[in-house]
Structures are given as C-alpha cells and as structure tokens.
C-alpha distance (Angstrom), angle and dihedral (degrees) to the residues before:
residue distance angle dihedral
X1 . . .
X2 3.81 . .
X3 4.09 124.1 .
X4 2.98 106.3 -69.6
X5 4.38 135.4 -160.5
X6 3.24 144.4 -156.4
X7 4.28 87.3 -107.2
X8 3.48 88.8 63.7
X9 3.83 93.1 66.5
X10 3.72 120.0 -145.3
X11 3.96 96.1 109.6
X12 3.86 121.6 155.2
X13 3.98 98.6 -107.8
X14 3.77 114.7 -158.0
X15 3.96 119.5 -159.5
X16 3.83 128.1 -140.8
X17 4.09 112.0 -153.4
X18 3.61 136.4 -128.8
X19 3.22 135.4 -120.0
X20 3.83 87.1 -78.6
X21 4.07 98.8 51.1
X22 4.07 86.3 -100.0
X23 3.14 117.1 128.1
X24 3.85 125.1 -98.2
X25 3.86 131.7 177.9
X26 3.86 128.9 -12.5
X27 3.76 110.9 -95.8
X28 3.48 103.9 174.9
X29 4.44 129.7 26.5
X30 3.70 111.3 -168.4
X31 3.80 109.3 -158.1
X32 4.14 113.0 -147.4
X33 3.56 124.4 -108.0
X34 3.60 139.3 -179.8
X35 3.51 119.2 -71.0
X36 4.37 87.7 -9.2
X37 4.20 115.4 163.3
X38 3.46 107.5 -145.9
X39 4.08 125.9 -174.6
X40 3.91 147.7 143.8
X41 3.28 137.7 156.0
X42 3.93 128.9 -75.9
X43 3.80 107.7 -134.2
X44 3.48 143.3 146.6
X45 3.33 95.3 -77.0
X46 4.07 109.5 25.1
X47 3.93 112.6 107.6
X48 3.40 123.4 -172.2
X49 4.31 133.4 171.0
X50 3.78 132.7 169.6
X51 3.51 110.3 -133.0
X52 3.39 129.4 -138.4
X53 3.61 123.3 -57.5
X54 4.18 104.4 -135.4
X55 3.59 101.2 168.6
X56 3.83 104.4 111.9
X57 4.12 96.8 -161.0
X58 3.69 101.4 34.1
X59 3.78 122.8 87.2
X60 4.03 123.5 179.1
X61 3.93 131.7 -173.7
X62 3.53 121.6 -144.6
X63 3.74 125.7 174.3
X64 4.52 118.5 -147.6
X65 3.04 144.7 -153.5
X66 3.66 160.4 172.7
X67 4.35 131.0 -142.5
X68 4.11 104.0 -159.3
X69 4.05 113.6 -150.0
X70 3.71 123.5 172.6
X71 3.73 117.1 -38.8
X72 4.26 112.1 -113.6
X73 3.80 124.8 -155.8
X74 3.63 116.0 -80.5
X75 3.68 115.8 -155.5
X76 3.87 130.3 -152.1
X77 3.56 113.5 -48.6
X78 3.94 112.7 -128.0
X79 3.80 123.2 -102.6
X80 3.52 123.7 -142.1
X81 3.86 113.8 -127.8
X82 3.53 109.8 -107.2
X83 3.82 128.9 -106.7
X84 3.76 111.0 -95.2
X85 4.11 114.6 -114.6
X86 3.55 115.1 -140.9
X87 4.05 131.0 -158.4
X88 3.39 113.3 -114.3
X89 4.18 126.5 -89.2
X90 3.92 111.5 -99.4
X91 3.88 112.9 -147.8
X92 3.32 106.8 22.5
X93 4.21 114.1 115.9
X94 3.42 128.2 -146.2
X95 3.73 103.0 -152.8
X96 3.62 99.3 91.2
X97 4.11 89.4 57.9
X98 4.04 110.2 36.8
X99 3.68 129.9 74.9
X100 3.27 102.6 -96.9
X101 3.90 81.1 -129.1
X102 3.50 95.0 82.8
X103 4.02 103.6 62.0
X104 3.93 93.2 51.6
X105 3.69 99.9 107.4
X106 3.67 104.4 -140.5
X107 3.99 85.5 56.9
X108 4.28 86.9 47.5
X109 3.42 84.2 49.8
X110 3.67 93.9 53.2
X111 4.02 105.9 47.5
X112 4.01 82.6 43.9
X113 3.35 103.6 53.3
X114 4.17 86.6 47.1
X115 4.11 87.7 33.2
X116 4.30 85.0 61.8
X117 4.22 87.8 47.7
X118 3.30 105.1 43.7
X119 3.92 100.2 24.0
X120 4.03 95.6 -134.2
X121 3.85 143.7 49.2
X122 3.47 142.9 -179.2
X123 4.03 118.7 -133.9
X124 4.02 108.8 -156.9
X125 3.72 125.1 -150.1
X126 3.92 82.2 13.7
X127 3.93 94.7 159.8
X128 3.88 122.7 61.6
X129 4.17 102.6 -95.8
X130 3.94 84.7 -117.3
X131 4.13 101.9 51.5
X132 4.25 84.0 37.9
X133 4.11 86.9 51.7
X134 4.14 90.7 46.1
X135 3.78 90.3 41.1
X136 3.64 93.7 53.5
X137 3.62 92.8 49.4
X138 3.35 93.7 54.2
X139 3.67 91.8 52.8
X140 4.27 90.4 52.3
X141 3.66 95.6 47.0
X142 3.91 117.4 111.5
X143 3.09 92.9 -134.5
X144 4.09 94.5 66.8
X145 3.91 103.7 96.3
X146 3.91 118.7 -144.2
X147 3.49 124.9 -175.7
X148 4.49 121.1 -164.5
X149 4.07 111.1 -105.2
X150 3.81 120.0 -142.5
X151 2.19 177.2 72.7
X152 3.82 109.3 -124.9
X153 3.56 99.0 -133.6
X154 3.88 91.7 54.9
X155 3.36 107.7 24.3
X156 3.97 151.0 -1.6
X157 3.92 127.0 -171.7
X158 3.86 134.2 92.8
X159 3.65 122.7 -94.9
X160 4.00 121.9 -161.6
X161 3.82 103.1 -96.9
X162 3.15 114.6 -142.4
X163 4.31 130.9 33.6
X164 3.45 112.2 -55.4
X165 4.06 114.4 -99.3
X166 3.75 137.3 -158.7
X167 3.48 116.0 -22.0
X168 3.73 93.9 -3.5
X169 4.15 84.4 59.4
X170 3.59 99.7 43.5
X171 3.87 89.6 54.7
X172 3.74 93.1 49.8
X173 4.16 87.4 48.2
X174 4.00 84.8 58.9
X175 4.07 98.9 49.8
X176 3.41 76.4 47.5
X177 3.75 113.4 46.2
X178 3.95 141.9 101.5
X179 3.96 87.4 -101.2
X180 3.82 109.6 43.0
X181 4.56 86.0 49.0
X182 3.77 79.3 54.0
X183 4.06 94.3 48.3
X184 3.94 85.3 47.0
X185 3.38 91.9 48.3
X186 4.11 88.6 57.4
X187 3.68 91.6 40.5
X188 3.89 96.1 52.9
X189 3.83 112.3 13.2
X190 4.00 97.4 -123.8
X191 3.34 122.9 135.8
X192 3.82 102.3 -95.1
X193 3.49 111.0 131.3
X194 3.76 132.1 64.6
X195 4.13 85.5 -153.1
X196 4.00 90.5 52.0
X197 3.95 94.0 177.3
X198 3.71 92.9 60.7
X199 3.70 96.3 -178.8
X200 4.16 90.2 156.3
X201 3.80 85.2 58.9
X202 3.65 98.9 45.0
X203 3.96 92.9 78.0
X204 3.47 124.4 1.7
X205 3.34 122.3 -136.1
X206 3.98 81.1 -115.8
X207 4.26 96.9 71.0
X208 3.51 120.3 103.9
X209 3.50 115.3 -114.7
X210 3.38 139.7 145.7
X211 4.00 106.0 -113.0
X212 4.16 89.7 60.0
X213 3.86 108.9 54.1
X214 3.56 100.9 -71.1
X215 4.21 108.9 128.8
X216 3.67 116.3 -118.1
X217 4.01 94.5 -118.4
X218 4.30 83.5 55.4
X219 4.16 83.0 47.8
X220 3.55 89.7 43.3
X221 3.69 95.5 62.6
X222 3.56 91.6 38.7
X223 3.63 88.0 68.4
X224 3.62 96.5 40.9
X225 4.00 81.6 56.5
X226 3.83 98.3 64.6
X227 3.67 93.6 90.4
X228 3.95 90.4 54.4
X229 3.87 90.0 56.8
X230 3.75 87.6 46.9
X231 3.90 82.9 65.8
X232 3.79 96.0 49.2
X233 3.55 95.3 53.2
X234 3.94 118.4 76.8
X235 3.66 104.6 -174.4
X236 3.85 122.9 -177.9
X237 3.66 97.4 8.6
X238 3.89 92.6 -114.8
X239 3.45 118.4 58.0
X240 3.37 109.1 -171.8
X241 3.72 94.4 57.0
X242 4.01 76.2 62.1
X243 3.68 90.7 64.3
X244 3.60 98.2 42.8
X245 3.63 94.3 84.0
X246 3.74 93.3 59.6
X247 4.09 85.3 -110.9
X248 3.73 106.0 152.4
X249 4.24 105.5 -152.8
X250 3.58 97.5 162.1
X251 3.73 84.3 96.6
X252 3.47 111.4 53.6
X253 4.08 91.1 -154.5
X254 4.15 142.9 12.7
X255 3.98 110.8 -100.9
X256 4.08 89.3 -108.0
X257 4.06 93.1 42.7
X258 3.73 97.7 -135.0
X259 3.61 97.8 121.9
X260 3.78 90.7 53.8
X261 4.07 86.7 43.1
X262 3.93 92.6 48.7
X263 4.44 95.1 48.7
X264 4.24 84.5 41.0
X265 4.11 86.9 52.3
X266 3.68 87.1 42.6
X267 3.52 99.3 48.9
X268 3.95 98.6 47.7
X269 4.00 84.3 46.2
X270 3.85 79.4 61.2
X271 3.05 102.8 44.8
X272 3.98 91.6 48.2
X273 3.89 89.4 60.2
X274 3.61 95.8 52.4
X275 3.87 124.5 79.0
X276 3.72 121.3 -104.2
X277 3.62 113.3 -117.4
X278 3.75 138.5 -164.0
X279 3.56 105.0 -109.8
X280 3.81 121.5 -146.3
X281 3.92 129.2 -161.4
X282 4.26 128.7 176.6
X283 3.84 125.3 -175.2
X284 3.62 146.7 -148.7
X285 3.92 131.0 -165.7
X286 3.46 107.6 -159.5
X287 4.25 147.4 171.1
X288 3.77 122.6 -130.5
X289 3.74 121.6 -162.1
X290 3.80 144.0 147.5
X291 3.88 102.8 -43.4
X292 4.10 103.2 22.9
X293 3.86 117.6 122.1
X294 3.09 141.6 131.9
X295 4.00 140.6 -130.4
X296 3.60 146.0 -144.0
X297 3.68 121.7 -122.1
X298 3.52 142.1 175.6
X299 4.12 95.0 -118.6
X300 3.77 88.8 51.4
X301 4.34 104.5 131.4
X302 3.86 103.1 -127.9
X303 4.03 119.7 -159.2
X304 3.90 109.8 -87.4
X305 3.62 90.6 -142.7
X306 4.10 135.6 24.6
X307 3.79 103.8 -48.4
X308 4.35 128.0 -172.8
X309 3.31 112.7 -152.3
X310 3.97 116.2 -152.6
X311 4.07 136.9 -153.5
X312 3.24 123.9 -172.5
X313 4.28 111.6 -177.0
X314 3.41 133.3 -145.9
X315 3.71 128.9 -172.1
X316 4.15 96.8 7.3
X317 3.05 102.5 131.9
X318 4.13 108.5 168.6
X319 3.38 91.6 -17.3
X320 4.30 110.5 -169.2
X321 3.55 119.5 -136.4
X322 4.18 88.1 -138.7
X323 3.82 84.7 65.8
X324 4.23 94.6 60.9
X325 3.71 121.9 -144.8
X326 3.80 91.9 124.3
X327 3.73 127.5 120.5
X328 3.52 127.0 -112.0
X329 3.88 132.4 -156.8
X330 3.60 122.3 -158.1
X331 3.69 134.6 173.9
X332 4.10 110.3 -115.9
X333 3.46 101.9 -101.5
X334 3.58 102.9 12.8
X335 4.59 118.1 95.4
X336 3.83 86.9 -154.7
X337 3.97 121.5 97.2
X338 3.38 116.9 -116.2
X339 3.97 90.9 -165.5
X340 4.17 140.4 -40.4
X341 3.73 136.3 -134.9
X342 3.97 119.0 -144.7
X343 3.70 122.6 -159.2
X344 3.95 113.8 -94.8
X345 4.00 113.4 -175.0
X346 3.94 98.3 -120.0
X347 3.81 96.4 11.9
X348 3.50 122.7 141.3
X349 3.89 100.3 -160.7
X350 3.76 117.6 -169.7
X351 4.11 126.1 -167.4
X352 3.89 119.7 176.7
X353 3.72 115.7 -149.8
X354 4.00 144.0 149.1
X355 3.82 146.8 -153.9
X356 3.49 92.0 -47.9
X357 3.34 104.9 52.2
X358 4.16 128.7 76.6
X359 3.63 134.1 -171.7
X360 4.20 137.4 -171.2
X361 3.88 128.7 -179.2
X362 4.05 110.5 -109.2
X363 4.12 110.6 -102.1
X364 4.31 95.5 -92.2
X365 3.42 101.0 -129.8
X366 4.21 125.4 -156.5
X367 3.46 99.9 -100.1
X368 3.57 96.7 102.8
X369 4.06 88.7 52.0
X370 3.73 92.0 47.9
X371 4.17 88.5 43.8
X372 3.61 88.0 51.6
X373 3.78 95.5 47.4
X374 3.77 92.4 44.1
X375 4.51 89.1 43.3
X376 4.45 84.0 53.7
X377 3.88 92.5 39.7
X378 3.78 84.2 57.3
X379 3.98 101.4 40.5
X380 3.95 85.5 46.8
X381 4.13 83.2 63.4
X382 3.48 100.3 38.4
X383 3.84 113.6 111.4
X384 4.10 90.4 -122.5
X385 3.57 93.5 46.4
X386 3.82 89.2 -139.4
X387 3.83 126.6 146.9
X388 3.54 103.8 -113.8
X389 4.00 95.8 168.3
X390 3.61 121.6 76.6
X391 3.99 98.3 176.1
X392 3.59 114.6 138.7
X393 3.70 126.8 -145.8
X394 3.74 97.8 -148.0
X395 3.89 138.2 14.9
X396 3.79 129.6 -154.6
X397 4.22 126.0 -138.6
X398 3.28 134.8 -174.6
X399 3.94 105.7 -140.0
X400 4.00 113.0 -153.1
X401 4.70 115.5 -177.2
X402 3.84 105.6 -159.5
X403 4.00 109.9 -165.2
X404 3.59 111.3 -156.6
C-alpha cells in the first residue's frame, strides 16, 4: 500500500464507554501502515469503527480477523429511556405558516389518495417563503447551540441543545399543534386528529377565493395556478407506479364532482366507525454534516400503533443521493429497502409506518465538503470572481413522530 495519513481517513478508531458500557468519544486513531498487525480484545465494553476513507486516489488492502476463546456472561444490555410523546398544542393556527396549497381540497385530495397507495409523500415549498427564510436564519445563527447525539453505535448528528426559542419554538408549536395533526389527517387519512372532520382546517379563512373578497381576475389566476402546485408536490415517490393503475390524477376532480363527493362521503363514513384516539407527536431539530448517521438496532423502541414520521429540510438545496443523509425504510427482518427519503430544501416529507418497520439515515459522507471546496477553489479563479456554486455541505431538519 502507499503512505498513507491521517487526511486520507481510514484510521483504526478506538472508543472509550460511558457510564453505561456505550461507547463515547474516540480516544485513540491508528493510521495504517505497511505491513502493520493490529489487535485487541472484543469485550463488553471495547468499541472500535474505521472511519471513512476520503482520499479519492489512494486505495489500501487490509485483511481481518477474529481469534474466538471461551464465551463469558453477558449481562442485560442498557436501554435508552424513551423520547417523551406530547399531546398536541390547542390554539395555535397554521395559516400564517403553510402554503396555502396544501388546504385546497382538490390538492388534499390528491397527495391522499397517492399518500394511501404509496404510504409516503413529499410536500415542496411546504412553509410560506417568509417563515422558511426566518426559520433558516434561526437555524445559522451563532447563537443556536447544538450539542453531538450518541451514542456511536446508534446514532451520530447534533441536535439543538437546549428548548427551542423564538422563531425556532413557534415553528415546532405548529408541527405540533391541534391544527397542522388535523391538516395531516386530510392529507394522509390516518388517524391524527381527535376532530377528524376538520372542516375549519380545510380552508382557512386566509385562501383566495372568489366567494370571500378576493376579485375574480386574483381567482382567475388562482385557478390557472393549479398546474404549478401540481409541480411542487411529489407524491408517492414513484410516479409511474401511479399511472400503472390506469388512475388519471392530472385532474384533481370529474366535471360534475360526484366521484370526489362519493370517496369524501366514504371516507367520513370511515372515519365515523373508527374510534377516536388521542394522538401524540415529539420533535427534534437537528444538524447533519459530514459524519452523522444513524443505525438500526435490535433495542430500537418502535411505535405501538400506526406512526407518520415527518421531515421538514432546511438548507438542501440539490442535495445528491452519492453524498448520504437520506432516510431509509426497511422491513424488520428483511436487507431490502422498502423506500428512501432525500433532502428537499422546504420539503415536508411524510412516510407512514408501524411496528414492523425500521429506518436509519445513510452514513453522510464528505463529498459535499470536498465539492464545495473544489466549486469555491474554482469561483476564486474565475475571471468574474462570482460564486457560481451554491452546494451546501450540510442541511438542517426538524424531525416531528405523530402516533395515531
């Protein structure tokens, strides 16, 4: 093998544990070498990883190994307390944040009947551009504290540290309030709203139309705009196995209505025979970079009953699947992906799933650093001296769970 250093990645890193045996911070980073024997013992509490190789013209071989003795006692593993669910917030509205989009029924109509098929769907320029452009500033600012989650054999990525405040706070009270469960609940058809008609929700008194002051030439181009929020929708993450059953949802409704009128009758007839619940939702604001993930394991608390799990991105701005950060369902048991969810600045991306089903954020890799450094290395020679690369190196979400 060539020379190699530790900027080529690769090392040998060696964990030191907790107070619970889990393992904490990297203590020691053994950089390979030509014809190097390295060994230690596997115990309860030895961790080990290699990290990430990141040179791009550099390849190494290494052969491993393990030497079995006898087997020792190994005592209950430790379980992590569980997140805390909360009840929804009462009186808080949603109008002021969502694309107004969203609560026109033919478009709920839309992303639910394709929500119910394909079990997911991801809502583009889901926040109003203002709250998205104050959220996102709030994120950046250096006074925003994050602090790294672990441990390293579940998880790695930073999570803000403290309550959320100001904007940050009231955009965690609207995932989580009385209103946006019930616009879910239109949107997707689970359970997730103790009110499940929802009429107040369905439009706000805040969308244009023609019957509440709006003029007809402002209603006019409303209509003309359907097929513009047709493109910022992306429901079912594969279209075309939307068309293969012959559905037609370029129209979001017959010209007399009465298929739309029947599956609306049906689907408060439904939702008449099934038991109200008390939906429950938590949150997390957190900071990917080169390095996060996150991993399946055995002790990992699933949702006891049908759960929709809920993105919202920040600062992802053509974010390439060869860079990781995405999220990956599997079924327990099973190696083969059931479906992923990329990053989408402003996307709102939604995935239903229960007991049986498990999901970890792919290992983010430094590509997108070393694309950014490469993008600014090559602006900083270009003649204009203008920044003609807009990649990002890291993205922020803010993760909601609503049990139904």
């Amino acid at each position: 093998m060539p020379e190699w250093s530790a900027d080529d990645g690769g090392c040998l890193d060696l964990f030191s544990v907790d107070g619970h045996g889990q393992p904490d911070q990297v203590v020691e980073s053994i950089v390979p070498q030509p014809n190097m024997f390295n060994f230690f013992p596997v115990t309860l509490d030895s961790f080990h990883q290699v990290a990430e190789v990141r040179s791009s013209s550099r390849t190494r071989l290494s052969i491993s190994g393990w030497f079995y003795g006898e087997s020792f006692h190994r005592p209950a593993p430790y379980m992590e307390p569980e997140l805390p669910l909360s009840a929804p917030k009462p009186d808080i509205s949603v109008e002021d944040w969502v694309n107004n989009v969203y609560f026109k029924p033919a478009v709920q109509r839309k992303i639910r009947k394709r929500f119910e098929k394909n079990s997911e769907a991801q809502l583009h320029a889901f926040l109003k551009q203002d709250k998205y452009d104050e959220v996102q500033r709030a994120l950046e600012a250096a006074d925003t504290y994050w602090a790294w989650q672990g441990p390293a054999n579940k998880r790695r990525f930073e999570a803000l540290n403290s309550s959320a405040s100001g904007v940050l706070k009231q955009c965690t009270d609207v995932l989580a309030s009385h209103d946006m469960l019930a616009l879910l609940a239109k949107l997707t058809g689970m359970n997730l709203s103790e009110d499940r008609r929802i009429a107040e929700v369905a439009t706000p008194s805040t969308l244009p139309t023609a019957g509440n002051g709006t003029n007809t030439k402002e209603s006019a181009a409303e209509e003309k705009g359907d097929e513009e929020d047709d493109d910022m929708i992306m429901c079912g993450g594969d279209d075309e196995g939307a068309e293969d059953d012959g559905d037609d949802d370029s129209d979001d409704g017959d010209s007399d209505g009465d298929d739309d009128d029947d599956d609306d009758a049906k689907a408060e007839s439904d939702e008449e025979d099934t038991p109200l619940g008390s939906p429950t939702c938590q949150s997390s604001v957190r900071h990917w970079s080169p390095g996060c993930y996150t991993l399946m394991h055995d002790l990992e608390s699933q949702p006891a009953a049908m759960a929709l799990d809920a993105q919202l991105f920040f600062k992802a701005d053509d974010w390439e699947p060869h860079c990781g950060g995405f999220t990956c369902y599997v079924a327990k048991g099973e190696d083969d992906e059931l479906l992923s969810v990329q990053p989408a600045t402003n996307s709102f991306a939604l995935v239903c799933r229960d007991s049986e089903t498990m999901c970890f954020i792919k290992y983010m890799n430094h590509l997108p650093l070393e694309e950014q450094q490469s993008a600014t290395a090559d602006d900083d020679s270009a003649e204009n001296g203008a920044g003609s690369s807009d990649k990002r190196s890291s993205f922020y979400d803010i993760a909601m769970t609503y049990v139904e």
